[in-house]
N, C-alpha and C positions, 0 to 999 in steps of 0.2 A: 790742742791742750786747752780746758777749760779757766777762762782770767778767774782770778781773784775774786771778781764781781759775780760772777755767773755762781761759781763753789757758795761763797756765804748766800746767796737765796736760793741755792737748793737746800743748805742745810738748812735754811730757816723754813723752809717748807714742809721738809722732811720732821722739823719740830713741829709747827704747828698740825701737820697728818697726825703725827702719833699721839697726841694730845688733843685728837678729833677735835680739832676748832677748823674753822673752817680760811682757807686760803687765800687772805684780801690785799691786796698794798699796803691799808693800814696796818693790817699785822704785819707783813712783809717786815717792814718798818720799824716798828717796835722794837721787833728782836733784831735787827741790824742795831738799832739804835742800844740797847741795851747793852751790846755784842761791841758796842763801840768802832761798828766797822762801819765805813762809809764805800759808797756804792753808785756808779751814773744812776742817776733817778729813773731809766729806763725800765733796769734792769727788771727790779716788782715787781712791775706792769704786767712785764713778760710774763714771771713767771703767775702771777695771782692769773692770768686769761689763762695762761697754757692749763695751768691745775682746776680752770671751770671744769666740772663736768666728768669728770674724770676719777673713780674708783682708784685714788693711788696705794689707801692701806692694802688693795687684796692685789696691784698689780707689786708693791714693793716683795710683800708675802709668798707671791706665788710664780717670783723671778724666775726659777730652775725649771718649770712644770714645762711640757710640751719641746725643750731643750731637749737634745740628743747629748749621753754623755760618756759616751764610748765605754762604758764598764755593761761585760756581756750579761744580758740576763732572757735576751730574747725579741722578741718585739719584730716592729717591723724590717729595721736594719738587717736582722738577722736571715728573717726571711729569703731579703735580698740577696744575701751572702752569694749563694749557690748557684744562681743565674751569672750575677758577675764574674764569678771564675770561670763557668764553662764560655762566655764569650770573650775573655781573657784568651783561652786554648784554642778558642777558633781563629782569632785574629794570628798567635805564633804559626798554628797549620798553614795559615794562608800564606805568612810570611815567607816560610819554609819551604811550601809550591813555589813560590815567583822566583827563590834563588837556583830552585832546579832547573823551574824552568829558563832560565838565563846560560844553562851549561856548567853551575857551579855553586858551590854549599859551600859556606863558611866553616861549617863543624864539621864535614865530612867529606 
């Protein structure tokens, strides 16, 4: 579970992304300070290097994309579908041999 500390500088991070300013301690700062929230002095640091570099408007925007999200509409999962069942069926066959071959079936 994320402390107290780690939550107000993502959101403050999350402020300054959306507000294209760019990601520094000193703003870090600001907005905690404005936000009246106090913070291990670490924490900023953290996150103004973690956010160098890094595209967060179009990774926040573009969360869902490339997710698999089980509502059918095709794709490659689907694809898949129909090989997994038929090795599903071979594995119970094979199952089904080894009890005969043993002298006795559960189901019959």
């Amino acid at each position: 579970m994320a402390s107290n500390d780690e939550l107000a500088c993502v959101y403050a991070a999350l402020i300054l992304m959306d507000d294209d300013v760019s990601i520094t301690v000193e703003k870090i700062n600001t907005i905690l300070k404005a936000a009246n929230v106090t913070v291990e002095p670490y924490w900023p640091g953290l996150f103004a290097k973690a956010a160098t570099g890094l595209d967060l408007k179009s990774i926040v925007t573009n969360i869902g994309a490339g997710v698999g999200s089980g509502g059918g509409g095709g794709g490659a999962a689907a694809a898949d579908a129909p090989a997994e069942k038929k090795e599903e069926k071979v594995e119970e066959e094979e199952a089904e041999e080894s009890d005969e071959d043993m002298g006795f079936s559960l189901f019959g």
